[in-house]
C-alpha positions as CSV (number, residue, x, y, z in Angstrom):
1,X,-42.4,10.7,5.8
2,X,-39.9,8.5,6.9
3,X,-36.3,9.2,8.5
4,X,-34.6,7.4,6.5
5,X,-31.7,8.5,4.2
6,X,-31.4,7.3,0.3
7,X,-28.4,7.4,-1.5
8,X,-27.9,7.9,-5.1
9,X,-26.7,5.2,-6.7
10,X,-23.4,6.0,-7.3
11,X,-22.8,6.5,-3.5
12,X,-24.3,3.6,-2.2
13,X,-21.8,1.0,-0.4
14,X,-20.8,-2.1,-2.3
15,X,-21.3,-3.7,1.1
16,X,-24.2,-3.4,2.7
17,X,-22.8,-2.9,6.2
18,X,-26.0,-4.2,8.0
19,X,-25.5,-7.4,7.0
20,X,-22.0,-7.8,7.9
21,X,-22.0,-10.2,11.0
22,X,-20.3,-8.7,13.6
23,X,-20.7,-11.5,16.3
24,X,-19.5,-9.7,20.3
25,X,-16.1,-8.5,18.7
26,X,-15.0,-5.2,16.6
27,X,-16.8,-4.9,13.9
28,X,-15.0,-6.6,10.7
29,X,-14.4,-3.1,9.2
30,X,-12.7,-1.6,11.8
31,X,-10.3,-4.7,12.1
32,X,-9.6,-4.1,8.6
33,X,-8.9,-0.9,8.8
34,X,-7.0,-1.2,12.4
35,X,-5.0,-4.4,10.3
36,X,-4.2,-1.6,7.5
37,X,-2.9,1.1,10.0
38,X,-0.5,-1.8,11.6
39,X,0.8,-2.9,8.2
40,X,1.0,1.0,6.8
41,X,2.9,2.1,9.6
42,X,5.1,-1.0,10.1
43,X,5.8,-1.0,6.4
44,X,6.7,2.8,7.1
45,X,9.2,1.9,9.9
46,X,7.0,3.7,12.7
47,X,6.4,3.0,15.9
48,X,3.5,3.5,17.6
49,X,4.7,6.3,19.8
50,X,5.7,8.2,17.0
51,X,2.5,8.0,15.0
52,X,0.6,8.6,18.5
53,X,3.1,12.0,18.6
54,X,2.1,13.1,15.4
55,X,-1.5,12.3,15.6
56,X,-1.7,14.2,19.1
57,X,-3.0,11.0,20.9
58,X,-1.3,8.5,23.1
59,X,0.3,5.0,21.7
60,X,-2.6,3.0,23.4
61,X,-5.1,4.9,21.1
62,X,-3.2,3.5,17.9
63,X,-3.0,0.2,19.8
64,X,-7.0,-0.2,20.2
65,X,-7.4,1.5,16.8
66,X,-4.7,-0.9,15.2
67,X,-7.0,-3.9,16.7
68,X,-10.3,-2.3,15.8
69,X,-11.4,-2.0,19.6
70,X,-11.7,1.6,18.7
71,X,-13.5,2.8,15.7
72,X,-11.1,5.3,13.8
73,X,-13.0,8.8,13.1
74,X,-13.0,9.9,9.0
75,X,-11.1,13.1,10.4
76,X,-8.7,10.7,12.4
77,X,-8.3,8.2,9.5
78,X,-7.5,11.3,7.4
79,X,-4.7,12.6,9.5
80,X,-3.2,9.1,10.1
81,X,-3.3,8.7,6.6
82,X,-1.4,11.9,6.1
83,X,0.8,10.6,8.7
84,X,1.3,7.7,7.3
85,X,2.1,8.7,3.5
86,X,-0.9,7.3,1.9
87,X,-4.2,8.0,0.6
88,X,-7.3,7.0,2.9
89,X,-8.6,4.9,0.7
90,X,-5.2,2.5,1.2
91,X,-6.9,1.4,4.3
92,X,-10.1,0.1,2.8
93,X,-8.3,-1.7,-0.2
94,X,-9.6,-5.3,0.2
95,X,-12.7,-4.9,1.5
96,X,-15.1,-6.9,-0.6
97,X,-18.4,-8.9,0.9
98,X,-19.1,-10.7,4.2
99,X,-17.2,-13.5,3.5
100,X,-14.5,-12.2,2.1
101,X,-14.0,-9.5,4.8
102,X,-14.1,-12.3,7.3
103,X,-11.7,-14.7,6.0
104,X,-9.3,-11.9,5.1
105,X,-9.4,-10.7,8.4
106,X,-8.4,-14.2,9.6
107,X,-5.9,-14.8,7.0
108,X,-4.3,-11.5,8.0
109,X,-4.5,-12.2,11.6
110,X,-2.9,-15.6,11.6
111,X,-0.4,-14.2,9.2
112,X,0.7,-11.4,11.3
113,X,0.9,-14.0,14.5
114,X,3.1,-16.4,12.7
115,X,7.0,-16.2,12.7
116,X,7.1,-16.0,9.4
117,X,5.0,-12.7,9.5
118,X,6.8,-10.9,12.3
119,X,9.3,-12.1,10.5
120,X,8.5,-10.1,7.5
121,X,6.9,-7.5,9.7
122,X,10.9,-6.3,11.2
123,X,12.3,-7.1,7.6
124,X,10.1,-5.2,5.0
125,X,11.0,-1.5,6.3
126,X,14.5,-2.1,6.3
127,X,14.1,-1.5,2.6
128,X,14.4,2.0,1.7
129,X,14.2,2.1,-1.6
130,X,10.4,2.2,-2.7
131,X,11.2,0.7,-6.1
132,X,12.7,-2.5,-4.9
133,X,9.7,-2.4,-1.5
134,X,7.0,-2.4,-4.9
135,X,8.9,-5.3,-7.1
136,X,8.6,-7.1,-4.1
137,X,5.0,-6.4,-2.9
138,X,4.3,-7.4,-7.3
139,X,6.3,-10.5,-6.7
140,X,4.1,-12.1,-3.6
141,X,1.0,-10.8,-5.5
142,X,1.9,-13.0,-8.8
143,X,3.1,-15.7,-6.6
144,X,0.3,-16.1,-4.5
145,X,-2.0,-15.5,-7.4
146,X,0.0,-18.7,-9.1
147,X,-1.3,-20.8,-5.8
């Protein structure tokens, strides 16, 4: 007998998690998901002391879950995503394999760090209307997708 749990099929992970190389940093899921909090709530126009206030935690708890130091509990995820205006599963869109969680992450990172994205960052919620916010978020994606 062994302790080991099987999955049906239909629940087993795309990703097999194991082999994700996590190196000495936060694991490349939890930055993903700490990456998708910071864009969700910036895109939203909150601060972190706001989402810390209605998540019943304090700021530097959204700071280490927004840069994966902490991992984010599926109860926790759940209220931020209620929070937050989106369905949890928002903050998984993009994960794919190894690689491609890795150089994402880096993409994202760098973007985020450049003028360009803080940039965008202070800009984007400034738009209220959610029409024009998705024309716009359609018009990068056919852009970059024409790169």
């Amino acid at each position: 007998m062994t302790n080991q749990l099987e999955l049906p099929a239909a629940v087993t992970p795309a990703v097999d998690v194991s082999e994700i190389s996590r190196g000495d940093g936060p694991h490349p899921v939890d930055l993903h998901v700490g990456i998708r909090i910071r864009m969700r709530r910036k895109e939203m126009g909150v601060s972190q002391e706001r989402l810390a206030e209605a998540l019943g935690i304090t700021f530097q708890q959204v700071q280490k879950y927004e840069r994966g130091a902490n991992r984010v509990s599926a109860s926790k995820l759940w209220e931020i995503a209620a929070a937050l205006k989106t369905p949890v599963a928002y903050f998984y869109d993009g994960l794919g394999d190894r690689d491609t969680v890795t150089s994402q992450r880096d993409a994202a990172q760098e973007f985020l760090m450049s003028s360009e994205g803080i940039e965008l960052l202070a800009a984007f919620p400034r738009i209220t209307e959610p029409a024009i916010r998705r024309k716009i978020v359609e018009l990068v994606r056919v852009v970059a997708d024409e790169i």
